[in-house]
C-alpha positions in Angstrom: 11.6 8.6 9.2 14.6 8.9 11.3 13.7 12.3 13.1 10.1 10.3 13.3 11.9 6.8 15.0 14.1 9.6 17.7 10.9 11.3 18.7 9.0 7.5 18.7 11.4 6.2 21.5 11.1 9.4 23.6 8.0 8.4 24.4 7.0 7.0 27.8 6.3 3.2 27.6 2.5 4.0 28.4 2.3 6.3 25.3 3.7 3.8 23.3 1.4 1.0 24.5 -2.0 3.3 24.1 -0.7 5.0 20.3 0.1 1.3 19.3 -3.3 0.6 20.5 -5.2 3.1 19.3 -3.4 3.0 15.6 -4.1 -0.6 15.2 -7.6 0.0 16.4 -7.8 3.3 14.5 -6.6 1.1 10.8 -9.3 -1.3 11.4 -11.9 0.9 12.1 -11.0 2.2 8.9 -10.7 -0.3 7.0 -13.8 -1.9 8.2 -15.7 1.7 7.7 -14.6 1.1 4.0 -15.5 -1.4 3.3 -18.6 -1.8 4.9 -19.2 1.5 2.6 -18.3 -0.4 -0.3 -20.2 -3.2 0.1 -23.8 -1.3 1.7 -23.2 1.5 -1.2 -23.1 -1.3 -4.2 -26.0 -2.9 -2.8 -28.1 0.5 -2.4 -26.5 0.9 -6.0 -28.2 -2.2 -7.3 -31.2 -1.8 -5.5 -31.8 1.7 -6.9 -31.0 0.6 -10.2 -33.8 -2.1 -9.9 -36.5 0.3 -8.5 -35.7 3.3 -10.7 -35.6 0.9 -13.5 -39.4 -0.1 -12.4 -40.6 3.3 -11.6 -39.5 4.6 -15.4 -41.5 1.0 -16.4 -44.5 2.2 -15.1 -44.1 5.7 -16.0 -43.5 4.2 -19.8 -46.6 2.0 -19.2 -49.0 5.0 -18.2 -47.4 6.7 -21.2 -47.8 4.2 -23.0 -51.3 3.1 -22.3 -52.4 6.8 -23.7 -51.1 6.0 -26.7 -52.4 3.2 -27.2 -55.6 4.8 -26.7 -55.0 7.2 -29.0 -54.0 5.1 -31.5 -57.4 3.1 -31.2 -59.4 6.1 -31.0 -58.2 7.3 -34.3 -58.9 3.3 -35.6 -62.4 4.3 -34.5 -62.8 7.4 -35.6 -61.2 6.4 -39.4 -63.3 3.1 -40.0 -67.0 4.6 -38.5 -69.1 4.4 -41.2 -71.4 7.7 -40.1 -67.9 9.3 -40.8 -67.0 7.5 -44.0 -70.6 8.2 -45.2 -70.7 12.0 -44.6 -67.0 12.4 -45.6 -68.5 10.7 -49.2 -71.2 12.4 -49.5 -72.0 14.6 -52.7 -73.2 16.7 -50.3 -76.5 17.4 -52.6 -78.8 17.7 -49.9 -77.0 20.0 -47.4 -80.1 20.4 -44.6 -80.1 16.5 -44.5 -76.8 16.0 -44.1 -76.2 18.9 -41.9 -78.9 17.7 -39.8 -77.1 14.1 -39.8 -73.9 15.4 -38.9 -75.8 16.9 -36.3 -77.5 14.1 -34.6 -75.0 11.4 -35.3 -71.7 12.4 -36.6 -70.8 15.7 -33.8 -72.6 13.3 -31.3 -70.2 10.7 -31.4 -67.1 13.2 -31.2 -68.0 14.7 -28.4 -68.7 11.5 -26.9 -64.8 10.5 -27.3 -64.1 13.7 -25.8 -66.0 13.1 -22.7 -64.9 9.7 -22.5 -61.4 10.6 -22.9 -60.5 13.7 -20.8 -56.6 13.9 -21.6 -57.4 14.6 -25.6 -57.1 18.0 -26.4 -58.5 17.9 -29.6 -59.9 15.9 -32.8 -60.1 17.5 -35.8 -61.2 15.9 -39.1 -59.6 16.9 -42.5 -61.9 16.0 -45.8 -60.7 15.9 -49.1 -64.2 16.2 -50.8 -64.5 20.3 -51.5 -68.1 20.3 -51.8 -68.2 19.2 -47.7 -68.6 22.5 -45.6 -66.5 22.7 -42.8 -68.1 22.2 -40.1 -66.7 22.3 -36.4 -67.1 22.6 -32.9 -64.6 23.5 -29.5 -61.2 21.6 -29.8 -62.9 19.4 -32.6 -64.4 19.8 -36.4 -64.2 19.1 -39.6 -61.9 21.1 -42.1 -61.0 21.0 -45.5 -57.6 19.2 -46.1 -56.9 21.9 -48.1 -56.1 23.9 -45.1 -52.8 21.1 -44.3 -52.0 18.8 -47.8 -49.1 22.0 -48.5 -48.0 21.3 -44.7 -44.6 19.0 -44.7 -45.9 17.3 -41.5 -49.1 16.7 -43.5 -48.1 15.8 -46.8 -45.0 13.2 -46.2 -48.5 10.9 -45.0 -50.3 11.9 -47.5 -48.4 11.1 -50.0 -46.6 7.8 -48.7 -49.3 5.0 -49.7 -46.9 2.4 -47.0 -48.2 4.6 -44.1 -51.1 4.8 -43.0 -50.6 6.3 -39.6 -47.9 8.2 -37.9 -47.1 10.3 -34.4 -45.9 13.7 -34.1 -43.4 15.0 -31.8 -44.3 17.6 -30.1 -45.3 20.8 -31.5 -47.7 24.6 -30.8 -51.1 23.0 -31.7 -52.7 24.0 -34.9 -55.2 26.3 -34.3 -57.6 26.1 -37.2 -60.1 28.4 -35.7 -59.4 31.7 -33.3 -61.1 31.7 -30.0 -60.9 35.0 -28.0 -61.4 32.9 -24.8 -57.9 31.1 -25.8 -54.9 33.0 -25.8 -51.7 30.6 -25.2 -51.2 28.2 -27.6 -50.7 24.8 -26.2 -47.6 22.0 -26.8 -48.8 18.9 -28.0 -48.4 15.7 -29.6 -50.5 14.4 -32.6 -51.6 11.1 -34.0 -52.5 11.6 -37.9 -54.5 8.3 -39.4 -56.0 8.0 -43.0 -59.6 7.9 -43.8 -59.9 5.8 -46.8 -63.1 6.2 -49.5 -65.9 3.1 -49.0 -65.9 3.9 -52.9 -62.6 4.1 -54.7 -60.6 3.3 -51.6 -58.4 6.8 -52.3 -57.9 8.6 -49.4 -61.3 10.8 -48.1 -60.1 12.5 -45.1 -57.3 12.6 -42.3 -58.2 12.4 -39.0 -55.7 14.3 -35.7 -56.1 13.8 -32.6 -53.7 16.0 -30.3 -52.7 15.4 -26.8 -50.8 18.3 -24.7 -47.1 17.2 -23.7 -48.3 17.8 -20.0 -51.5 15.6 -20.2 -49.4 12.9 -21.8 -46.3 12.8 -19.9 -48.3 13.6 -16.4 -47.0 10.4 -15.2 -43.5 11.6 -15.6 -44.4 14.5 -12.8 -45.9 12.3 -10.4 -43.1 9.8 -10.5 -41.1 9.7 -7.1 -38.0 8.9 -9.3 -38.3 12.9 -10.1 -37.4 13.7 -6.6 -34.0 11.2 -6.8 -32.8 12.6 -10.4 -33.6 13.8 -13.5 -36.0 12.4 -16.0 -36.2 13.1 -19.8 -38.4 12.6 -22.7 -36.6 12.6 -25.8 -37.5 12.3 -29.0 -35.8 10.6 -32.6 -34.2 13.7 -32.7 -32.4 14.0 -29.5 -34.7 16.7 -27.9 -36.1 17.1 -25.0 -40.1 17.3 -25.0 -40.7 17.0 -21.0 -41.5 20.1 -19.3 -41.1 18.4 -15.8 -37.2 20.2 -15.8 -38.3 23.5 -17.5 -34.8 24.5 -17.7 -33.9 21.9 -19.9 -37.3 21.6 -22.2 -36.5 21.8 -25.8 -32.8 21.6 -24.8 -31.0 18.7 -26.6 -29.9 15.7 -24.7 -26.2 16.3 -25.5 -26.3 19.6 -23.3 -27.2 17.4 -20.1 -24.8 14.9 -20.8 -27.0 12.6 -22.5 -26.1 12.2 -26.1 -25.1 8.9 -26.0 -28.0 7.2 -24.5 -30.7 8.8 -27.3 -30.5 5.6 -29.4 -30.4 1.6 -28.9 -32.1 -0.7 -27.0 -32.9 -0.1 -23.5 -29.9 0.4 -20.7 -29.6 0.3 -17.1 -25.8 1.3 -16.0 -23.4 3.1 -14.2 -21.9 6.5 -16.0 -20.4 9.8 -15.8 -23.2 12.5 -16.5 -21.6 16.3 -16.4 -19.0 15.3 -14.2 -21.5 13.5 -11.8 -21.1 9.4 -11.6 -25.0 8.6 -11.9 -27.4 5.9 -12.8 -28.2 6.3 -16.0 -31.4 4.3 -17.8 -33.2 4.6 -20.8 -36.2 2.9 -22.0 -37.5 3.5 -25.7 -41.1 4.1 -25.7 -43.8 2.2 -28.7 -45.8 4.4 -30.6 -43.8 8.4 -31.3 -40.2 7.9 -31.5 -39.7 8.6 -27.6 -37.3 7.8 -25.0 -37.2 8.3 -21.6 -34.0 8.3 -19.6 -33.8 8.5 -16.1 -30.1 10.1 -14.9 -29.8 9.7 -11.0 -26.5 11.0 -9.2 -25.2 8.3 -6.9 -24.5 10.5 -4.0 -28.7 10.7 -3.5 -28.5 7.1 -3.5 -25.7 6.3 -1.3 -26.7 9.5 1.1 -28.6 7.4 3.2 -25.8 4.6 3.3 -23.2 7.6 4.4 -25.4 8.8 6.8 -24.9 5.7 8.8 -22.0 5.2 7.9 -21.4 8.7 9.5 -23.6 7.1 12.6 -21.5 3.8 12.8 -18.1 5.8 12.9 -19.5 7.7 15.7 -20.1 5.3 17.8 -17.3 3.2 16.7 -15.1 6.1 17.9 -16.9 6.8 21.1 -16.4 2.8 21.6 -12.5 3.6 20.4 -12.2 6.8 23.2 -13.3 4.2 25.9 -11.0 1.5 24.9 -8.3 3.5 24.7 -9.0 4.8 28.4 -9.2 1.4 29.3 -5.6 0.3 27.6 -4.4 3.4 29.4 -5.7 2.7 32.9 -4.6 -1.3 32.3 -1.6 -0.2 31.1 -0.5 2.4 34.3 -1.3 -0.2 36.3 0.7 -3.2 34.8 3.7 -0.6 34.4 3.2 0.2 37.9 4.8 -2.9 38.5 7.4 -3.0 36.4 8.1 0.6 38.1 8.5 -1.2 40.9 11.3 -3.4 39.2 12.8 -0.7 37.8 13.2 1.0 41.0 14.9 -2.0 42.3 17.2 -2.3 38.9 18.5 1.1 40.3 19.2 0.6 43.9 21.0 -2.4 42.8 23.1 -0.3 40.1 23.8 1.7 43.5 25.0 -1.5 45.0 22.2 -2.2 46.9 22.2 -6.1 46.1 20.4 -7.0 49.1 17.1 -6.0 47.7 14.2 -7.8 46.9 10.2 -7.2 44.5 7.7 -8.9 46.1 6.4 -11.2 43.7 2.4 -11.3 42.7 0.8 -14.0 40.2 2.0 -15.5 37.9 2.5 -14.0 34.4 5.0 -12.5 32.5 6.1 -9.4 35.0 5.5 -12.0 37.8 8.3 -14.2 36.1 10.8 -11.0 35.4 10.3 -10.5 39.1 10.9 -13.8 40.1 13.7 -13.7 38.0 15.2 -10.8 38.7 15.5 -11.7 42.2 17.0 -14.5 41.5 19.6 -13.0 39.6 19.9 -10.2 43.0 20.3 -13.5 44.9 23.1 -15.1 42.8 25.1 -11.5 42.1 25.0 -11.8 46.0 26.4 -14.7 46.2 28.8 -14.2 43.6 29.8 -10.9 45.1 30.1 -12.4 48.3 32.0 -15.8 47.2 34.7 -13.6 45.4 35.3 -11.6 48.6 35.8 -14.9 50.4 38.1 -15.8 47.3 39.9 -13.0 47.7 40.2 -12.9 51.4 41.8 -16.7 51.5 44.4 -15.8 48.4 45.1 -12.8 49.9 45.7 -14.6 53.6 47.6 -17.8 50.9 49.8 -14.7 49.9 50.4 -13.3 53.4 51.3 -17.2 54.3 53.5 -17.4 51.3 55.2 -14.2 51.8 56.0 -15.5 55.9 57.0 -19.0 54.1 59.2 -16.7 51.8 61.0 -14.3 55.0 64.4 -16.1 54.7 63.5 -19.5 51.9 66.9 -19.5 51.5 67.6 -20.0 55.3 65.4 -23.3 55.0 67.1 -24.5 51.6 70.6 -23.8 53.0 69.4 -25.7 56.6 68.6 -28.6 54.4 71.7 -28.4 51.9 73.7 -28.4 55.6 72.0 -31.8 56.7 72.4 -33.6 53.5 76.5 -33.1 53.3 76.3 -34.0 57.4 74.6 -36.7 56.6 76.6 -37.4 53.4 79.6 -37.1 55.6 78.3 -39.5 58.0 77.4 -42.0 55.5 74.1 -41.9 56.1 72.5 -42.0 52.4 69.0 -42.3 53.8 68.8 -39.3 55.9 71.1 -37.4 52.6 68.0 -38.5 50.1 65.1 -37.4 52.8 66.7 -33.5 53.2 67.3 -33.7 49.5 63.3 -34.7 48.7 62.0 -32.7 51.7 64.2 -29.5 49.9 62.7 -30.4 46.5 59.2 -30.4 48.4 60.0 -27.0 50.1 60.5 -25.5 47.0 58.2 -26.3 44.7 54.9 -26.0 47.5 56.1 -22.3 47.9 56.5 -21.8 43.7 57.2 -17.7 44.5 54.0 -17.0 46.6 52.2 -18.4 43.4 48.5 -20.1 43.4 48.7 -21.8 40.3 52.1 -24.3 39.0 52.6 -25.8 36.0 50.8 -29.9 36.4 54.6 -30.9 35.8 55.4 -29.0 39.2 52.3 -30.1 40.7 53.5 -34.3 39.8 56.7 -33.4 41.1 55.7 -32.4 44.0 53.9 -35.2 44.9 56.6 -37.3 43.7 59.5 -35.6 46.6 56.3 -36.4 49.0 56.2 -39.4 48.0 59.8 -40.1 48.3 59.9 -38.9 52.0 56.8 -41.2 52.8 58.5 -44.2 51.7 61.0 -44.3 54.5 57.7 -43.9 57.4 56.2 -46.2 55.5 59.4 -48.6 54.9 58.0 -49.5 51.4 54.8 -50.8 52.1 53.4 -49.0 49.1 54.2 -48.5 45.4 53.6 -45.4 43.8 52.6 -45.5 40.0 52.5 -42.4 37.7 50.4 -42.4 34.3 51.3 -39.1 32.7 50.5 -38.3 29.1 53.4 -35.8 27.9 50.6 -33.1 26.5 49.0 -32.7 30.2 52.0 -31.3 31.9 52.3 -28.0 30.2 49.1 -27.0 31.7 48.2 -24.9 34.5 46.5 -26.5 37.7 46.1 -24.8 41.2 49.1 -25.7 43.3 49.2 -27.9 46.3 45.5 -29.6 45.4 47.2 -33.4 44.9 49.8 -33.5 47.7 46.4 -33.7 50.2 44.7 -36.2 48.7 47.6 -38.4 48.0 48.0 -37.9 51.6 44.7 -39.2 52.5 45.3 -42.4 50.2 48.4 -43.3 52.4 46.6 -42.4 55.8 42.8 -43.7 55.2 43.3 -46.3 52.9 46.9 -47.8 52.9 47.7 -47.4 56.4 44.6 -49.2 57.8 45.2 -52.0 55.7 48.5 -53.7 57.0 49.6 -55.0 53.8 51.0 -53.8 50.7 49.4 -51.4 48.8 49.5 -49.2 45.5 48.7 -45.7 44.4 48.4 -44.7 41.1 48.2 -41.1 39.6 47.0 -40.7 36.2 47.1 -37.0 34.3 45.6 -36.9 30.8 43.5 -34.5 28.9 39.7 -35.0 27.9 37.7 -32.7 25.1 39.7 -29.6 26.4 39.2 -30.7 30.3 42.5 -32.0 32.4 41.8 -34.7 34.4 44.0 -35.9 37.5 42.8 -39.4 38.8 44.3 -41.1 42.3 43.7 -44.2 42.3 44.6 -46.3 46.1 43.7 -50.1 47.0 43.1 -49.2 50.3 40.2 -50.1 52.8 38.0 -47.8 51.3 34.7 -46.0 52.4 31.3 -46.3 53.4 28.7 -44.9 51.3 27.5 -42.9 54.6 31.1 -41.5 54.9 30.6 -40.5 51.2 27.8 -38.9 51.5 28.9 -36.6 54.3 32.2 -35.8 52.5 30.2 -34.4 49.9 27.5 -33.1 51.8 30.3 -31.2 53.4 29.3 -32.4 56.6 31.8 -32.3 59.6 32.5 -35.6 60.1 33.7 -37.6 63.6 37.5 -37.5 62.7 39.3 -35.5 60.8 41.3 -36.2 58.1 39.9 -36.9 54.1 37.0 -34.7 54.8 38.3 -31.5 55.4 40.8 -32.3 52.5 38.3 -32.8 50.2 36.1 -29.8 51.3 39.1 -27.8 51.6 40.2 -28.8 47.9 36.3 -28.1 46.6 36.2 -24.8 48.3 39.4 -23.9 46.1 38.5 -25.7 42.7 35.4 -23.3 43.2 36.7 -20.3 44.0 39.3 -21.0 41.0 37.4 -22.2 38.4 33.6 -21.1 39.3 31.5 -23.8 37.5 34.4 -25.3 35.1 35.2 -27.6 37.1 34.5 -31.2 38.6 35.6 -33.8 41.6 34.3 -36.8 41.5 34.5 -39.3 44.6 34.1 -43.2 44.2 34.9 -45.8 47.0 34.0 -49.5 48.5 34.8 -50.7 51.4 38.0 -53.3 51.0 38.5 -52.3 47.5 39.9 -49.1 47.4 39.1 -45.2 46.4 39.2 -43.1 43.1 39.0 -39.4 43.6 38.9 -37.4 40.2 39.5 -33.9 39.5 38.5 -32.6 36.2 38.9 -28.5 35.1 39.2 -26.3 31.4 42.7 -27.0 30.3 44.4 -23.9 30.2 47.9 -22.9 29.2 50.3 -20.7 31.2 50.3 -17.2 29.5 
């Protein structure tokens, strides 16, 4: 299975498509070949059954109807008084009576004979001694002396309960020899009594035999011959149709029928030699007969594989042109995604500038659409990080000329604060000390990001130094919780807007005013808040600030732009600043950003 999965994903994605296809098409063509099999097979099952089961009917009917007329024949024959009278005769006048047998008695025998084509002979038996035989072609009388020793005679004669009974086939008695006959035909015979008009004793036995071909003639021009097999069998379990010579006189059990010789009559499905057939048996009235009909399945069902053999043709012809259809579809849907594929690659090569044209509107259309739109941002990206790296990489160049001599500037300061310490002039001592403090933490080691602690601090030494241009015309308010000063913040991104409270929105007022800065944290984000009562802005002036639109004058604009391109460049996405203002009121800018410790 594994060596079987390697070799499956080797394949191109066309193959894969067209064998998937195919497979799927391939199972139900199978499975609906099956079981339309099944289903048309049981029904030409059940319809055979029916019309075998009415063919061997009338085949038992024609049978039977010859036996029948047998059978009332012999009723004739035993009960006509000419008969009766002759076969008690004392046979004293022997010209009359041969002269009555003559005209009356032969008369009427041969007049059966005639009438009845398919009897192949009646012959007569008298008990009376003094009767001379007298006889004919294929019919006569004879002394019953010549059969009462016979078992098939005598069982009659001597059971008084019967009065009639068939027997299977057997060689024909020949009670006279004919040089013009030579074989010796089969037959069946129908042996009735001939009871005395005097004493009621038995005067004669009449025999009437019909040749196993005459009788079971029917059986041979049956059409269920040419689908099967067809038996007669008799009480004994042999067969006594000739129709199959091979098996005549053969018994049932050596064609795999022994257990269909006795019971009612049966119509099923069974295993006959090996061979799954249709097996029926119908008992005939009259000689202890049977006929059983054994029909292989496969001649039934021949026709139904035939077309079966047809549909699957064309089924698979209609399968071949599907599958050249999924093929062609296929190539030219993956001609397409060729296309994107080809573009996946030159982009691997950095080629991001490249672009699929897109066509419709379904799924590839979407991956296109898609995919360029991901080109379009990796561009931007690429192109927003080189930007990011170009302005820390000039921030570093300025930080290292800010670093040249730092101590230079700190000792500069330290020298003005003991002058002016010496001159007692306190003021200008606590303005070079702030200013210092400033100095030092804006240029934090050529670092872009400070603790928020620094950051605060920062603004507080600005602060400080802004009071005296000011001369305390503003108070300056800090709300710090404790937990948001250990984290990291880009440096230098408060001092500017505090700026632009003091310029834009203190200044212009003329009166006292308050800033307040707030840091907290909020759900993971730290969030630094100035807050001025100042005159505020327009919504217009709003709009362009964060627009990014140059505005008139410069000032809180380009800080604010300047601070957004940074937070951007920093934090990407994670981040937030948030301007609100009305005019005479005063301004809130918020920054928000992912708290993150210093590592």
């Amino acid at each position: 299975m594994a060596r079987f999965l390697r070799f499956y994903r080797n394949w191109s994605v066309t193959t894969k498509f067209v064998m998937i296809f195919v497979s799927i098409l391939l199972v139900s063509l199978v499975l609906t070949g099956y079981t339309l099999y099944k289903q048309a097979a049981g029904s030409a099952i059940e319809q055979a059954q029916t019309i075998m089961e009415q063919n061997l009917l009338q085949t038992k009917a024609s049978i039977e109807e010859k036996i029948k007329m047998t059978e009332n024949i012999s009723q004739i024959i035993a009960f006509d008084s000419r008969i009766q009278t002759l076969l008690d005769s004392d046979f004293t006048n022997e010209s009359f009576q041969l002269q009555d047998y003559r005209d009356n008695v032969a008369p009427s025998i041969d007049n059966i004979m005639r009438q009845n084509p398919y009897i192949h002979s009646i012959h007569v038996y008298m008990s009376n001694p003094q009767i001379p035989e007298l006889y004919g072609g294929y019919d006569g009388f004879f002394g019953l002396r010549r059969v009462e020793s016979d078992p098939n005679y005598s069982a009659l004669l001597a059971d008084n309960s019967k009065k009639s009974e068939w027997r299977s086939v057997h060689k024909e008695k020949l009670l006279l020899v004919r040089p013009d006959v030579s074989a010796v035909a089969d037959v069946l015979s129908y042996n009735r009594k001939i009871y005395s008009f005097h004493d009621f004793g038995i005067a004669g036995l009449v025999e009437i035999e019909i040749t196993e071909k005459e009788l079971f003639k029917s059986l041979r021009d049956s059409v269920s011959g040419t689908l099967g097999n067809v038996y007669i069998v008799d009480g004994n379990g042999r067969i006594v149709s000739d129709n199959i010579p091979e098996a005549y006189g053969e018994n049932a059990e050596q064609v795999g029928l022994g257990n269909w010789i006795t019971g009612g009559a049966a119509n099923r499905l069974a295993s006959v030699n090996g061979t799954r057939s249709i097996v029926i048996s119908i008992p005939l009235s009259g000689p202890n007969l049977r006929i059983i009909g054994a029909f292989p399945v496969s001649h039934v069902v021949q026709k139904v594989q035939d077309s079966l053999y047809t549909t699957l043709f064309v089924l698979a012809a209609a399968l071949l042109v599907l599958s050249l259809f999924v093929y062609f579809v296929t190539v030219k849907l993956l001609s397409r995604m060729k296309q994107l594929l080809k573009a996946m690659k030159q982009v691997r090569e950095d080629s991001l500038g490249v672009s699929v044209p897109v066509i419709g509107n379904d799924e590839f259309s979407q991956m296109t659409h898609s995919f360029n739109h991901m080109t379009q941002r990796i561009h931007d990206l690429v192109e927003r990080v080189y930007k990011s790296e170009l302005l820390e990489r000039e921030a570093e160049v300025r930080a290292l000329e800010s670093q040249i001599n730092p101590h230079f500037l700190y000792n500069t300061l330290a020298t003005i604060s003991w002058v002016a310490r010496k001159a007692k002039a306190p003021d200008v001592a606590r303005i070079s000390d702030s200013l210092a403090k400033f100095y030092r933490l804006v240029l934090n080691k050529g670092s872009s990001e400070t603790l928020i602690q620094n950051e605060l601090e920062m603004v507080k030494a600005y602060l400080a130094i802004q009071k005296f241009r000011f001369e305390d015309r503003f108070d300056a308010v800090f709300e710090v919780e404790d937990e948001v000063k250990d984290f990291v913040t880009l440096k230098n991104i408060l001092q500017p807007l505090v700026e632009n409270a003091l310029v834009h929105g203190i200044e212009p007022k003329r009166s006292h005013g308050t800033i307040i800065i707030k840091a907290s944290v909020e759900d993971g984000w730290a969030v630094l808040r100035i807050i001025d009562d100042g005159v505020g802005m327009t919504a217009q002036r709003i709009a362009d600030i964060q627009a990014e639109r140059p505005l008139a004058s410069s000032g809180s604009g380009y800080a604010v732009a300047n601070i957004t391109s940074r937070l951007r460049s920093h934090y990407g996405e994670e981040h937030r600043l948030e301007l609100f203002s009305r005019l005479g009121i005063g301004t809130v800018i918020t920054i928000s950003f992912k708290a993150r410790r210093l590592i």
